[in-house]
py3Dmol code that shows the C-alpha trace and the ligand (Angstrom):
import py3Dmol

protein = """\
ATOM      1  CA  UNK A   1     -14.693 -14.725 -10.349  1.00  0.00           C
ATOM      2  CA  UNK A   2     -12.318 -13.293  -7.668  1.00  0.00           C
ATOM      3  CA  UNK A   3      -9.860 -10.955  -8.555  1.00  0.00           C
ATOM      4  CA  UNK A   4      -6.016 -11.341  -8.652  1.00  0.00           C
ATOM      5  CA  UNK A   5      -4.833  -9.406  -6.413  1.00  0.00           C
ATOM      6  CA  UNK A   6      -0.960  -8.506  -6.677  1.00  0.00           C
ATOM      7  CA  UNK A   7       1.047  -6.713  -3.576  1.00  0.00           C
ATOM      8  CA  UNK A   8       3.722  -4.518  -4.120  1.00  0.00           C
ATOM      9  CA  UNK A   9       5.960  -4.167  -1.513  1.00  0.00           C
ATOM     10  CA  UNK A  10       9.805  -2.676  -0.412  1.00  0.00           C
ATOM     11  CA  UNK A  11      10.271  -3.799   2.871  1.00  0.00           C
ATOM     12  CA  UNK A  12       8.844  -5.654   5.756  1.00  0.00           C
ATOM     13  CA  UNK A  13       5.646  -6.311   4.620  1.00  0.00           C
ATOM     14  CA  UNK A  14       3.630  -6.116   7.710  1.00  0.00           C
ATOM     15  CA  UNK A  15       0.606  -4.836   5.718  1.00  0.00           C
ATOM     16  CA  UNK A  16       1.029  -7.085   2.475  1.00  0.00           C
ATOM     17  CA  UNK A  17       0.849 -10.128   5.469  1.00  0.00           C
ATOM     18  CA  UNK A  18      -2.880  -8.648   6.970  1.00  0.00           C
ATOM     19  CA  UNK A  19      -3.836  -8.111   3.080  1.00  0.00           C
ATOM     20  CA  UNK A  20      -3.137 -11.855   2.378  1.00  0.00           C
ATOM     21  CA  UNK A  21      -4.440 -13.219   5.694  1.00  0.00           C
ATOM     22  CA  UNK A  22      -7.440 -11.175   5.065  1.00  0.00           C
ATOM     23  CA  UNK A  23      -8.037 -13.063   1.444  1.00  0.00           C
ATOM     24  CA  UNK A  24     -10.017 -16.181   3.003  1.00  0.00           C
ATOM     25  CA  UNK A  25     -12.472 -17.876   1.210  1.00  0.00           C
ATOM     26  CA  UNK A  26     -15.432 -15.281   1.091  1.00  0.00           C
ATOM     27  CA  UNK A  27     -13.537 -12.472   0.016  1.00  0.00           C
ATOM     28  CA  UNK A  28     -13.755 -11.067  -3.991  1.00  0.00           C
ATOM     29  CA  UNK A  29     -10.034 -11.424  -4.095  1.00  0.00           C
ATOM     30  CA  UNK A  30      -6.698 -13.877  -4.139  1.00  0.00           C
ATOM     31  CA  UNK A  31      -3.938 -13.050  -3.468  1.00  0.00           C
ATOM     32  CA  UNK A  32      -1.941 -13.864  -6.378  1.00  0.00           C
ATOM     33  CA  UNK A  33       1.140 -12.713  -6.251  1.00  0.00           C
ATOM     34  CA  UNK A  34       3.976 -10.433  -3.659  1.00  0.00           C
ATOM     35  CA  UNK A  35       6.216  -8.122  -5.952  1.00  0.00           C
ATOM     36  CA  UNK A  36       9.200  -6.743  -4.446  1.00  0.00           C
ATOM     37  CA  UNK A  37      11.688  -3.713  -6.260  1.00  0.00           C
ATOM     38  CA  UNK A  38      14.061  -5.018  -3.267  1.00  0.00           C
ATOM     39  CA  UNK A  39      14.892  -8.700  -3.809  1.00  0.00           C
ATOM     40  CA  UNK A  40      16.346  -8.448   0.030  1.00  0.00           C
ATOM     41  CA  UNK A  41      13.060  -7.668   1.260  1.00  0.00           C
ATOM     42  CA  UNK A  42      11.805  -9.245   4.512  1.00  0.00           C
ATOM     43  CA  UNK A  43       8.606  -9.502   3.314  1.00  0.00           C
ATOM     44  CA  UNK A  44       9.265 -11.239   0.234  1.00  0.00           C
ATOM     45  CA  UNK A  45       9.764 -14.179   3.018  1.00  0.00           C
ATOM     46  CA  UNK A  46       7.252 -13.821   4.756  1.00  0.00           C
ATOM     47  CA  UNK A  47       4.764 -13.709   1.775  1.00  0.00           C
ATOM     48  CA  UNK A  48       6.618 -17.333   0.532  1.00  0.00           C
ATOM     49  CA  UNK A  49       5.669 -18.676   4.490  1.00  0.00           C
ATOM     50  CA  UNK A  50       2.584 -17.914   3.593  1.00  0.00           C
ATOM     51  CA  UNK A  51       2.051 -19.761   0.530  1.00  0.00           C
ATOM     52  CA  UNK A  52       1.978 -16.894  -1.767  1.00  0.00           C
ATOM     53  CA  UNK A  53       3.868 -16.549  -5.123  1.00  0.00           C
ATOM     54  CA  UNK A  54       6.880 -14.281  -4.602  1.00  0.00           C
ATOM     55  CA  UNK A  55       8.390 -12.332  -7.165  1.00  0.00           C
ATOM     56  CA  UNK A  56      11.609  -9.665  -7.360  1.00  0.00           C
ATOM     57  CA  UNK A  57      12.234  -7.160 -10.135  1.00  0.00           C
ATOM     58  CA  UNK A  58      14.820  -5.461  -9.120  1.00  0.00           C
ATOM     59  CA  UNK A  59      14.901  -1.597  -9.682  1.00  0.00           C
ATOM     60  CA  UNK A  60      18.670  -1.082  -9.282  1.00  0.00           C
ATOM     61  CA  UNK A  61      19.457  -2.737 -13.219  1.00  0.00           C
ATOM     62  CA  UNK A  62      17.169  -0.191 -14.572  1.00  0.00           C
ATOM     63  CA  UNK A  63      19.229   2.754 -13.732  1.00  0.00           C
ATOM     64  CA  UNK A  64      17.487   6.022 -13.072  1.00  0.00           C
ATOM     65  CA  UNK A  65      14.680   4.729 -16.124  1.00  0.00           C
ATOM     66  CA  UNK A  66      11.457   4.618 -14.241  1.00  0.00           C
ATOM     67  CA  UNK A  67       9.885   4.562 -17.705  1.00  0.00           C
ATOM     68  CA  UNK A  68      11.346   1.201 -18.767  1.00  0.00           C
ATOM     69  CA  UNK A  69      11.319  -0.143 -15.176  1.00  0.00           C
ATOM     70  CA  UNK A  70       7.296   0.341 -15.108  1.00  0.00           C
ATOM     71  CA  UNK A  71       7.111  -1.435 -18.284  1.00  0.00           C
ATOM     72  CA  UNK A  72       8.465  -4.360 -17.187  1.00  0.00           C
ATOM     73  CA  UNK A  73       6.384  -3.921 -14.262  1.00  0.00           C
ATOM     74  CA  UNK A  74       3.600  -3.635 -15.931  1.00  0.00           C
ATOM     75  CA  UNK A  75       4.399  -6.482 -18.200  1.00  0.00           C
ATOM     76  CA  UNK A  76       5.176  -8.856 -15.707  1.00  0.00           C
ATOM     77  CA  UNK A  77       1.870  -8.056 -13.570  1.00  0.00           C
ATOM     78  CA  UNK A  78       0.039  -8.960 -16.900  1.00  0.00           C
ATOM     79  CA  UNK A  79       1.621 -11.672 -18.009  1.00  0.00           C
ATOM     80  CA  UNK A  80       0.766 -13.255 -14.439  1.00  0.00           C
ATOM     81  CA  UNK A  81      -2.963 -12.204 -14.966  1.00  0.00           C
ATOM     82  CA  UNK A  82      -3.371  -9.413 -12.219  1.00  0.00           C
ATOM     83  CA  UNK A  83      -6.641  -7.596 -12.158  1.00  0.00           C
ATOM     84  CA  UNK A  84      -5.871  -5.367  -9.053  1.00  0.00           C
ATOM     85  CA  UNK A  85      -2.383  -3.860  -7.125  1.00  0.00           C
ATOM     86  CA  UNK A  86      -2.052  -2.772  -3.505  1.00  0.00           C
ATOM     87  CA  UNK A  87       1.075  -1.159  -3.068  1.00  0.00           C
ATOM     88  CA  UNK A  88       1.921  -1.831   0.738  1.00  0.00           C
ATOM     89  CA  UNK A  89       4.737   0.016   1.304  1.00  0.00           C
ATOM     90  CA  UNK A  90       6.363   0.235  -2.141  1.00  0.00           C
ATOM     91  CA  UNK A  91       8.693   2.924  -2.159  1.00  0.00           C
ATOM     92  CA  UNK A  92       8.638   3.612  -5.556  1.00  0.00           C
ATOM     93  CA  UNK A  93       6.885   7.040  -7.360  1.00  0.00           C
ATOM     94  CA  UNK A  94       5.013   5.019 -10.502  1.00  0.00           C
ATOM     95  CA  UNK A  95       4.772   6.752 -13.722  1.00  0.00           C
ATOM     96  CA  UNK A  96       1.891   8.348 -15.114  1.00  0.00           C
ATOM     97  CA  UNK A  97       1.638   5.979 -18.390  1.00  0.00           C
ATOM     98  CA  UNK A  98       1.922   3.165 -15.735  1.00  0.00           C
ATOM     99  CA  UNK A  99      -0.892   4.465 -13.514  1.00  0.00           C
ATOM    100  CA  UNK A 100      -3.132   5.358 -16.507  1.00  0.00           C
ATOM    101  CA  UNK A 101      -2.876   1.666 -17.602  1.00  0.00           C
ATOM    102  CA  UNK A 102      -4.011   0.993 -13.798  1.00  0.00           C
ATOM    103  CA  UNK A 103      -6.367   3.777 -13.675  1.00  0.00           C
ATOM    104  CA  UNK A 104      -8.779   2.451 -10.541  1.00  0.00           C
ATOM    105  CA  UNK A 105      -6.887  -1.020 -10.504  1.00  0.00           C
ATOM    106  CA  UNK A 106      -4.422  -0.028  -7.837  1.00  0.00           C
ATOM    107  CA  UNK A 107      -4.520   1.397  -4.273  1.00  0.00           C
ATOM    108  CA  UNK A 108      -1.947   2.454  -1.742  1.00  0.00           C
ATOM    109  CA  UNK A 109      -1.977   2.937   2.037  1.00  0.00           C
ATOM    110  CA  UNK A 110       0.190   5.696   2.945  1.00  0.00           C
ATOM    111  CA  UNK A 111       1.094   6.913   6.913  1.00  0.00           C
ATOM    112  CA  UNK A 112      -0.512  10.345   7.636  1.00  0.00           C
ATOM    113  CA  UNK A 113      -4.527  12.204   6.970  1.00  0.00           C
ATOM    114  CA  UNK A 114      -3.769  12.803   3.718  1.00  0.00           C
ATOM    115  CA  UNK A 115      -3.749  15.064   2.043  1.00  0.00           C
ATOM    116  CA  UNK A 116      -1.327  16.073   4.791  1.00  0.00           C
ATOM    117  CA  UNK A 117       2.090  15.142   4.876  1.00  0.00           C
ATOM    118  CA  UNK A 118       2.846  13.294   1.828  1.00  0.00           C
ATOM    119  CA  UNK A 119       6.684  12.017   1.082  1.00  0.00           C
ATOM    120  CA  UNK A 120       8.523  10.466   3.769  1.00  0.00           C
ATOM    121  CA  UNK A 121       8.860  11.544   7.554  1.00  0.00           C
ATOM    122  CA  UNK A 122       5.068  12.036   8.034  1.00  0.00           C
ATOM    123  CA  UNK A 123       5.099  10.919  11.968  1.00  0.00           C
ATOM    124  CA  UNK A 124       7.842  13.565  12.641  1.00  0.00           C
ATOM    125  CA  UNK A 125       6.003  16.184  10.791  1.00  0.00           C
ATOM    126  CA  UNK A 126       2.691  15.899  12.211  1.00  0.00           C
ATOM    127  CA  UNK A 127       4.605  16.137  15.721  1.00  0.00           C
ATOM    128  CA  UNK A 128       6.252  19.120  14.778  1.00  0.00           C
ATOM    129  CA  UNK A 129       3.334  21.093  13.293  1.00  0.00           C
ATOM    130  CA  UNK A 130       1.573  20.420  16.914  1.00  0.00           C
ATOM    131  CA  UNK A 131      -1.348  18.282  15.706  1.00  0.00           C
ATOM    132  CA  UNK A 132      -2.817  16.428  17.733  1.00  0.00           C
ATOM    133  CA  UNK A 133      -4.013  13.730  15.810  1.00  0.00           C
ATOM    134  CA  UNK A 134      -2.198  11.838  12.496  1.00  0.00           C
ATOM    135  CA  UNK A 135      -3.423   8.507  11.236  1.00  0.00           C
ATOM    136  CA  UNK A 136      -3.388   6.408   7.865  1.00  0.00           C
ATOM    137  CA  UNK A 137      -4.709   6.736   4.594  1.00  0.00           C
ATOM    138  CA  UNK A 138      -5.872   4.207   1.933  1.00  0.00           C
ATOM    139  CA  UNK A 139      -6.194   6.037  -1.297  1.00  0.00           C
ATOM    140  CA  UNK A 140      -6.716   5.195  -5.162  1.00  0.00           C
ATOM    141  CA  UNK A 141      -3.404   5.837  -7.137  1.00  0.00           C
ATOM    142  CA  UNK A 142      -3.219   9.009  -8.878  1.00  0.00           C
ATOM    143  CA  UNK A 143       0.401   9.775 -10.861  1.00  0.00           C
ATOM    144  CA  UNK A 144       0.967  12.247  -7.937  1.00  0.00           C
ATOM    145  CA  UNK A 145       2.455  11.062  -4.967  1.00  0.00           C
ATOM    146  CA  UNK A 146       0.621   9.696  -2.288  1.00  0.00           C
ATOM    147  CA  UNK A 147      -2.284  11.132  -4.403  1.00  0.00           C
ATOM    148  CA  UNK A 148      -5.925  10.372  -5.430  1.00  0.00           C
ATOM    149  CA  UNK A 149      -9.412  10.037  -4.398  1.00  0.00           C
ATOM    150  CA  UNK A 150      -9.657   8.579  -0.530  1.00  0.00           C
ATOM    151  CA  UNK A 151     -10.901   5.986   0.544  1.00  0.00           C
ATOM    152  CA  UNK A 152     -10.667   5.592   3.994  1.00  0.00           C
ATOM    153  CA  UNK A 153      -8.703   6.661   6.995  1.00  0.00           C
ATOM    154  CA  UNK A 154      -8.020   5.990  10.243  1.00  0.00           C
ATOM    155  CA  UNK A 155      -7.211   8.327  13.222  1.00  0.00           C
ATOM    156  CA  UNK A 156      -4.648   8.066  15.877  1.00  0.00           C
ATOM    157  CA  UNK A 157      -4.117  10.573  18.629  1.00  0.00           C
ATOM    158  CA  UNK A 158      -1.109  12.277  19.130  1.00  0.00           C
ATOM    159  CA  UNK A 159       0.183  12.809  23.157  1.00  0.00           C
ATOM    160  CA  UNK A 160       2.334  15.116  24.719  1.00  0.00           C
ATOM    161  CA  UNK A 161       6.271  13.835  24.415  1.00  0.00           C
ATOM    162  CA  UNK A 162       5.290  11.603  21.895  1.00  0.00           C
ATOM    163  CA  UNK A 163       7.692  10.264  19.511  1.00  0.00           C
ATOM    164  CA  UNK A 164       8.087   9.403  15.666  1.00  0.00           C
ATOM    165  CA  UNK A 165       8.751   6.121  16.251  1.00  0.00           C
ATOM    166  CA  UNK A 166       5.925   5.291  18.958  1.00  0.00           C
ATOM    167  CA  UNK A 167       3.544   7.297  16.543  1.00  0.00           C
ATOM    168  CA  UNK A 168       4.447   4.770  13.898  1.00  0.00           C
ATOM    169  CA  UNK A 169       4.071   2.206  15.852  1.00  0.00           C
ATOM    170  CA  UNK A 170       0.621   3.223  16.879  1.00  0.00           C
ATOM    171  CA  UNK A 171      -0.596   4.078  13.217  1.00  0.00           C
ATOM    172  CA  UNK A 172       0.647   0.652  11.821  1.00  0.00           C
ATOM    173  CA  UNK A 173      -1.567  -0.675  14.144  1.00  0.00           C
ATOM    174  CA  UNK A 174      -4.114   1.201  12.394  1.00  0.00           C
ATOM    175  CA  UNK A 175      -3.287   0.598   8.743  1.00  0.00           C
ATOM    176  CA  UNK A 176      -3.469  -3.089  10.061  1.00  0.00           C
ATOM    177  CA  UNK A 177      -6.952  -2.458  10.839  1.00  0.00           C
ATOM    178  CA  UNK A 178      -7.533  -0.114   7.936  1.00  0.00           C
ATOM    179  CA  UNK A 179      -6.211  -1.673   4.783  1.00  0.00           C
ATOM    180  CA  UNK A 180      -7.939  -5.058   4.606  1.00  0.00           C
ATOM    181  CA  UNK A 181     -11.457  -3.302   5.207  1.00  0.00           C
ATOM    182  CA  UNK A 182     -11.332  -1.172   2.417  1.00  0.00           C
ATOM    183  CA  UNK A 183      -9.526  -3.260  -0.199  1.00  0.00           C
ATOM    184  CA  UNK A 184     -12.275  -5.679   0.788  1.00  0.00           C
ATOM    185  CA  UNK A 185     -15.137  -2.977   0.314  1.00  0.00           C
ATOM    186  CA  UNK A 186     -13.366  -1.863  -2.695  1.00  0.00           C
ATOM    187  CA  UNK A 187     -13.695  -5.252  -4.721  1.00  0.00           C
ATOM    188  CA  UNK A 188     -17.126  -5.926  -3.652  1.00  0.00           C
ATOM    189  CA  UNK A 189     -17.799  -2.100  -5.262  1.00  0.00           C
ATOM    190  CA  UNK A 190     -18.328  -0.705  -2.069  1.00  0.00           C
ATOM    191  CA  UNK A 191     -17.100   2.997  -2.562  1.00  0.00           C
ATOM    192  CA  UNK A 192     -18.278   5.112   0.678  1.00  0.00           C
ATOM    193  CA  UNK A 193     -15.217   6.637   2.406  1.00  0.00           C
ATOM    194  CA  UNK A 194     -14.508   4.494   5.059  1.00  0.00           C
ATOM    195  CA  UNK A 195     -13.430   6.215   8.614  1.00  0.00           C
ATOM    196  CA  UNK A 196     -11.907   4.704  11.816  1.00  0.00           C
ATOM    197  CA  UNK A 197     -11.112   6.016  14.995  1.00  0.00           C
ATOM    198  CA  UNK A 198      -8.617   4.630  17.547  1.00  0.00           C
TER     199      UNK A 198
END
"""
ligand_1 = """\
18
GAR
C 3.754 1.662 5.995
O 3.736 2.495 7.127
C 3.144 2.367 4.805
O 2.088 3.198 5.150
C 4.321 3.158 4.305
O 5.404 2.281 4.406
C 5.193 1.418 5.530
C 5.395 0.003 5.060
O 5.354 -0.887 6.159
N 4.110 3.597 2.951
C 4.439 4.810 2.511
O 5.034 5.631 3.181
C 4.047 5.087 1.073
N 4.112 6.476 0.777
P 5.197 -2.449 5.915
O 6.263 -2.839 4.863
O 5.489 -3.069 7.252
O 3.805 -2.705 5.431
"""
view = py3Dmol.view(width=600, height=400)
view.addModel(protein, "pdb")
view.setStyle({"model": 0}, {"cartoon": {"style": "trace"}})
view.addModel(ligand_1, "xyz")
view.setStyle({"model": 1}, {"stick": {}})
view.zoomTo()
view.show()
């Protein structure tokens, strides 16, 4: 039986649209369901063109109670039978009672060689420590941010002048590349670290 997969997302969705496009008929999961905390979202449309159940809950109602927000969270991912939750670009630090009731059920993708730069900024950062490679992550959630056991990653080199923003562009390319692979591996039970190169 394929797994319901549900894809939690802020913004533009660029990796929630590879996820679902990845989900053909071979693969050990459907998408199910696009969750946005951001009921402006640009990806919430873009999941709806492409026939996938969109959903909004709203963060800003809930105050500063990420308890009670994950609860409905979690309550509403239930009640619409999810088994699995990539978080593609949710911008949203999930409780620990949350996670622990998703404990290896839910995987993020995150914008640096983690464990390096976690948090926001990451492109800028690399840049300014000198490296001279950053890349992508794709981890399992652990109730740290941008934390828990890897599972794959994929490498991007860094030039001379470059900037944040043409870094970015260059390691979307890779999460592009990155994300569907291992959520793919992941389901079948696959759980070898998975590297890339660029
Ligand atoms: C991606 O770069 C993703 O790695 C990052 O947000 C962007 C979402 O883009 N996520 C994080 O920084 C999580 N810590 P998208 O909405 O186009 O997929």
């Amino acid at each position: 039986m394929k797994k319901r997969v549900a894809i939690l997302i802020s913004g533009n969705g660029s990796n929630m649209v590879e996820l679902v496009q990845s989900m053909g008929s071979a693969h050990p999961g459907i998408a199910a369901l696009v969750l946005s905390n951001n009921p402006d979202a640009l990806g919430l449309s873009r999941a709806e063109k492409l026939g996938v159940p969109i959903a909004s809950l709203d963060h800003r109602p809930f105050d500063e109670d990420r308890a009670a927000y994950d609860v409905a969270l979690h309550e509403f991912l239930s009640g619409h039978d999810i088994d699995f939750i990539c978080l593609a670009g949710f911008m949203r630090i999930l409780t620990g009672k949350f996670v622990s009731l998703w404990e290896q059920k839910i995987i993020n993708v995150h914008p640096s060689l983690l464990p390096k730069y976690k948090g926001l900024k990451t492109h800028q950062r690399a840049i300014d420590a000198g490296d001279r490679e950053a890349g992508c992550s794709v981890h399992l959630v652990a109730s740290e941010l941008d934390s828990g056991p890897l599972l794959g990653q994929a490498r991007v080199k860094i030039f001379e002048n470059d900037t944040a923003s043409l870094l970015g562009q260059r390691v979307l390319i890779q999460e592009h590349r990155l994300y569907p692979l291992v959520l793919k591996r992941f389901l079948s039970g696959e759980r070898n670290l998975l590297f890339l190169a660029d």
